[in-house]
N, C-alpha and C positions, 0 to 999 in steps of 0.2 A: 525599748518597747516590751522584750521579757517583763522587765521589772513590773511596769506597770500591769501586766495580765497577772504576773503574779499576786501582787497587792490585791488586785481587782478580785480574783477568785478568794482568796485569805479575807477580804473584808466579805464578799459576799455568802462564805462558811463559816462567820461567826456570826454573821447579823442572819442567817437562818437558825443556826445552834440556839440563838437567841428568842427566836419567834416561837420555835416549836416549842420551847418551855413555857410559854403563855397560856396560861391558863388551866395549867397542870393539877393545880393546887388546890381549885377549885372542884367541890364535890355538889353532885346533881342526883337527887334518889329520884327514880323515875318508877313507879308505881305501875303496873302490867296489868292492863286490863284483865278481872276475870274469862277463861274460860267458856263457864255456864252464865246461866239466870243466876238470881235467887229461885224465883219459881220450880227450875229444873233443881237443883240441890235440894229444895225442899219437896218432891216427889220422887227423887233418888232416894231419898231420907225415909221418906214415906214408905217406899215400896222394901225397903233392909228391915225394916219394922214390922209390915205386916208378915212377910215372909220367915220372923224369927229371926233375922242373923244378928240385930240389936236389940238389946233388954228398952223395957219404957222409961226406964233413967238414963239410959244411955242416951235413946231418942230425946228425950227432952233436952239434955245437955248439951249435943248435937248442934239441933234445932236452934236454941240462942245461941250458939258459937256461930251456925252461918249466917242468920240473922243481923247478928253483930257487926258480922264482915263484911256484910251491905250496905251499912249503916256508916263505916268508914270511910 
């Protein structure tokens, strides 16, 4: 009767050992919802701008980078 539980636990510790490596190997990029808007980014954007803290190439370069981002 030993034998058999033993067997029984030994088969049922590899056939898990087994399961859990399913599917391991497999990769999933899961993509994170933004945050903000666009809209908010581009009055964040807006408002660094008027108050001076980015130059108007800066803002412009910005501005199609988060553009971009929405776009994807």
């Amino acid at each position: 009767m030993r034998r058999i539980v033993a067997s029984t636990m030994v088969i049922l510790i590899v056939f898990g050992l087994f399961l859990s490596g399913c599917g391991s190997e497999a990769k999933t990029e899961v993509k994170q919802a933004p945050q903000t808007t666009l809209g908010q980014e581009l009055l964040d954007l807006d408002t660094a701008h008027e108050k001076g803290v980015i130059s108007d190439d800066e803002y412009e370069k910005l501005k199609k980078e988060i553009i971009k981002k929405y776009k994807d």
